[in-house]
C-alpha positions in Angstrom: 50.0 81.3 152.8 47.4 80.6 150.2 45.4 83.8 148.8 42.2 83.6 147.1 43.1 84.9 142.8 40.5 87.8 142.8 39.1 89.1 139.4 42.1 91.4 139.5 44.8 89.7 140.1 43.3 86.9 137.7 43.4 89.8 135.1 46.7 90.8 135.8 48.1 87.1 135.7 46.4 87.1 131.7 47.7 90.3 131.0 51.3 89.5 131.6 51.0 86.3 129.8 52.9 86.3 126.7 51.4 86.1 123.7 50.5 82.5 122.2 50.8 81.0 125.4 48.9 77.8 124.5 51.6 76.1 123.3 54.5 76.3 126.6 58.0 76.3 125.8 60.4 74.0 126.9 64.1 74.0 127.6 66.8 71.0 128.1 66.9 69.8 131.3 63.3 71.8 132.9 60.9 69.8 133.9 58.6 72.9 134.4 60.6 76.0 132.6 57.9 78.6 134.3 58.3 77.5 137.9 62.1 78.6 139.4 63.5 77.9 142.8 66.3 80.1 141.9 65.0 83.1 143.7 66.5 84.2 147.1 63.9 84.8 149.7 66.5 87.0 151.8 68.4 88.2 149.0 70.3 91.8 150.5 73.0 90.0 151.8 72.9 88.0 148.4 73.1 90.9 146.8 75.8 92.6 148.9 78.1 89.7 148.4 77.4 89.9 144.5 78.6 93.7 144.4 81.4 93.2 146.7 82.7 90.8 144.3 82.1 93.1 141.5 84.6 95.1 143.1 86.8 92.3 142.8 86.1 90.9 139.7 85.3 93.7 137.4 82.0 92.4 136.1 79.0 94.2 136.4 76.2 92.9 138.7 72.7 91.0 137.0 70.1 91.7 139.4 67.1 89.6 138.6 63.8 90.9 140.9 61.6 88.5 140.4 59.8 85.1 142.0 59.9 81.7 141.2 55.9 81.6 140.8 55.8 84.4 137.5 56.5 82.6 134.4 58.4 85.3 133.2 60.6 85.1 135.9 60.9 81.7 136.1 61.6 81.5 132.6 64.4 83.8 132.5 66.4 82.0 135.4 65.7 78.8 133.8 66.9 79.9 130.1 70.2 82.0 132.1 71.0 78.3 133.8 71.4 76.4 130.3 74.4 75.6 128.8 73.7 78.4 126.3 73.8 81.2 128.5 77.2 80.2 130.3 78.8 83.1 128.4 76.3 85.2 130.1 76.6 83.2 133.9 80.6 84.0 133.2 80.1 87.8 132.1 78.1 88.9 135.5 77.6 88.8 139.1 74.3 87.4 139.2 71.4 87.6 141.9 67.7 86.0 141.7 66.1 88.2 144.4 62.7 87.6 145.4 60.2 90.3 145.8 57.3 88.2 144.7 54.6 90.0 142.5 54.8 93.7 144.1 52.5 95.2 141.1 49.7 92.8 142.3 48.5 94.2 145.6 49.7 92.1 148.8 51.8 89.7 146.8 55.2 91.9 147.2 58.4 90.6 149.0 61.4 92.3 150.2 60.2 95.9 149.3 63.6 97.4 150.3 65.4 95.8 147.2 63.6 97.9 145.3 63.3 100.5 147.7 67.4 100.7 147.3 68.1 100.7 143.6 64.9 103.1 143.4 62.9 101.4 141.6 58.8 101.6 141.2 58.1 97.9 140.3 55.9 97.5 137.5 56.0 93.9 136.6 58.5 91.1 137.2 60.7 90.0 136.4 62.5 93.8 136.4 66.3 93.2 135.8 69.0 95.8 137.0 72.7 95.6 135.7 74.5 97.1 138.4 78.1 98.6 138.9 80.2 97.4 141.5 79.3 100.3 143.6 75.2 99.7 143.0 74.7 102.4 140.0 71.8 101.0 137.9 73.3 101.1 134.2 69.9 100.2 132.6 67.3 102.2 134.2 64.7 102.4 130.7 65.7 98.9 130.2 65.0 97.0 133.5 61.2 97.3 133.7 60.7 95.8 130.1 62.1 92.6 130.7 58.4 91.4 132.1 57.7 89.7 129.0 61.1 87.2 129.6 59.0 84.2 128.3 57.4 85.7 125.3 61.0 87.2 123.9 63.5 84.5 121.7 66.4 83.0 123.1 68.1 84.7 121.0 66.7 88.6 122.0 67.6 87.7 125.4 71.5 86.1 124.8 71.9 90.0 122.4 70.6 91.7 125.4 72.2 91.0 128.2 76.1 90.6 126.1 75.5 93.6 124.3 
């Protein structure tokens, strides 16, 4: 369903824009690197699935809460699908799930994702590494990844193989 951008939610959309956004980045590949149809729109069993191999694998959990409409989000799981970022594909369990824009009244998705890893969305994308029983490891962390697009490649590969 279409919705009518209010003054509000218009401001909101400006205020998460990252900085010098005139000139778009592009990556290898992308045709649009801030639109993503990575995002599950029924992602709990998704995300089960990803911490029951955990268990198996070892690896920690990448849980991206996002949507594929937020450049930021979209930009993230576009830049984690290059060839760059195999190492980082290879180093977790990941999950896109969507919960759509819950900081922008009426636009949330799937409020009992993060309802479960309690978490008070502020601004997506919010990424959660997760044990393999569910234990957020990066609870000051996950919020501040809602400016994805506007951080280097680079900041973003450190990050999440630190």
């Amino acid at each position: 369903m279409t919705r009518p951008i209010t003054l509000a939610v218009a401001a909101a959309m400006l205020a998460t824009s990252p900085a010098g956004a005139a000139e778009p980045r592009t990556l290898p590949g992308v045709e649009d690197a801030y639109k993503s149809t990575a995002f599950i729109a029924d992602p709990m069993p998704a995300i089960d699935a990803a911490l029951a191999a955990a268990r198996q694998s070892g690896k920690p959990v990448l849980l991206i809460m996002g949507t594929g409409g937020c450049h930021d989000s979209a930009w993230l799981a576009n830049l984690i699908a290059t060839d760059r970022f195999a190492p980082v594909r290879a180093r977790y369990e990941i999950v896109h799930a969507d919960i759509g824009m819950p900081h922008v009244r009426g636009w949330g998705r799937n409020p009992e994702v993060a309802k479960r890893f309690r978490f008070r969305i502020k601004g997506t994308p919010t990424v959660a590494i997760l044990d393999a029983d569910g234990r957020v490891l990066n609870r000051k962390a996950a919020p501040k990844w809602r400016n994805a697009a506007s951080r280097s490649d680079d900041e973003i590969y450190n990050e999440l193989m630190d």
